[in-house]
N, C-alpha and C positions, 0 to 999 in steps of 0.2 A: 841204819835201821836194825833193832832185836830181833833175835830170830824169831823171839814171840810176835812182835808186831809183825812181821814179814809173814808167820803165816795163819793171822789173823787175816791181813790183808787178801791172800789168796785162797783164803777158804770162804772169805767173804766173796769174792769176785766167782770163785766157781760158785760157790751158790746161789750169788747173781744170775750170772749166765745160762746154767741148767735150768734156770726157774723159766730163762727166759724161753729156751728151747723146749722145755716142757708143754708151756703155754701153748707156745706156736705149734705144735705138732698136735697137743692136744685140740685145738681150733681147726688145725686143717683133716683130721681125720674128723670130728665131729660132724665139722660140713660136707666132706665127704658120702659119712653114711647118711646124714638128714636131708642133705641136698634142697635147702631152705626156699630156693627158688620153686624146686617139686611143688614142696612140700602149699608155698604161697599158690602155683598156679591151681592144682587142686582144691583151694580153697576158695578160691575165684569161680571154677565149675564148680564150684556147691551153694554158693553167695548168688552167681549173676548167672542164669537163663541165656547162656553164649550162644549166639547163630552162627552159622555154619561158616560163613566169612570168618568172624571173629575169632573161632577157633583155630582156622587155618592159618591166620596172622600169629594167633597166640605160639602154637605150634613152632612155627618156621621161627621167631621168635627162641622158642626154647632150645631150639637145634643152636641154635649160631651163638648162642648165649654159654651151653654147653660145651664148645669149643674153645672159647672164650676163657669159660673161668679152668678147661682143664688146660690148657696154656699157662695162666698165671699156678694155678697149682703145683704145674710142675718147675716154675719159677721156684716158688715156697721151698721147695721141698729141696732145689740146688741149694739156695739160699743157706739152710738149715744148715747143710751137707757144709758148707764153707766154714759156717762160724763153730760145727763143731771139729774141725779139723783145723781153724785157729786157735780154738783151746786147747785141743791137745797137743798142738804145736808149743804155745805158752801160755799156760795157764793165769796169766792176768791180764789187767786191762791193755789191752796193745790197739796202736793203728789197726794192726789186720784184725781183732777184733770190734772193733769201731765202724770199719767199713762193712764188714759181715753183716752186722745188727743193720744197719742202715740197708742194706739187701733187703734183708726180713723184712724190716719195717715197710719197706717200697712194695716188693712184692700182697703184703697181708694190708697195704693202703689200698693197692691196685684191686684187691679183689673185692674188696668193700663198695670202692668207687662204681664197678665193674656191677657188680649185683644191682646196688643203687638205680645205674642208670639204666640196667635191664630190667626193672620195675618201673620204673617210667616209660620204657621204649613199649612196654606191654599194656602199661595204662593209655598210652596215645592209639594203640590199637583194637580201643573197645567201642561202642558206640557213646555219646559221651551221657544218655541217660544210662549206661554202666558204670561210670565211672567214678561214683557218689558210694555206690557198692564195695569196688575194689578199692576205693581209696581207705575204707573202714576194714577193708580184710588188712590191708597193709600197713596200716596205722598200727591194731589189734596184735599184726605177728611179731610187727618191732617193737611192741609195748611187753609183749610175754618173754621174747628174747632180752629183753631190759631186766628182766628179773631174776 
């Protein structure tokens, strides 16, 4: 290999990878401060007329939810911690950075998953003429996050 090619190669690959750690850091601090779940249950007291039950479900709900994704979060954030300390380990494509990204990926799958299913777990806790409501708040929030 030219020395040229060699650090095309590697300038390619670090700009790969920082792009990638960019992103992901950028996404985890994003949801951090917007806290999209908040941001959906508010939006639900403002759409559907909750009774006092339904709050309290909703509520307990957000608690355990929040535990939840700050767990995976700080998955994320070792994750990160790994693959940037396999770059600067070796600066190209290597197993240990292969298995790194693959962390990442798992971790920012899991939180996705994770969100998801505590959007469901909160719409199984509405009454179900609520539900028609919430289901258009959460349509609406992943259609503007689509953009």
């Amino acid at each position: 290999m030219t020395p040229r090619t060699r650090r095309l190669l590697i300038a390619t690959v670090v700009g790969t990878l920082t792009g990638v750690v960019i992103a992901a850091a950028v996404l985890a601090i994003r949801h951090s401060l917007n806290h999209p779940p908040s941001d959906l249950h508010e939006l639900l007291h403002e759409a559907v007329p909750l009774e006092a039950n339904e709050k309290k479900i909703l509520e307990a709900k957000e608690l355990e939810f929040g535990d939840r994704r700050r767990e995976i979060e700080k998955r994320l954030r070792v994750a990160n911690g790994q693959l940037a300390q396999a770059i600067a380990r070796n600066p190209s494509w290597s197993p240990e950075v292969e298995a790194a990204i693959q962390q990442v990926e798992r971790a920012a799958g899991d939180l996705q998953r994770a969100t998801l299913v505590h959007a469901f777990e909160m719409r199984a806790g509405l009454k179900p003429e609520h539900r028609a409501a919430y289901d258009a708040v959460l349509v609406d929030a992943l259609q503007r996050g689509s953009q």
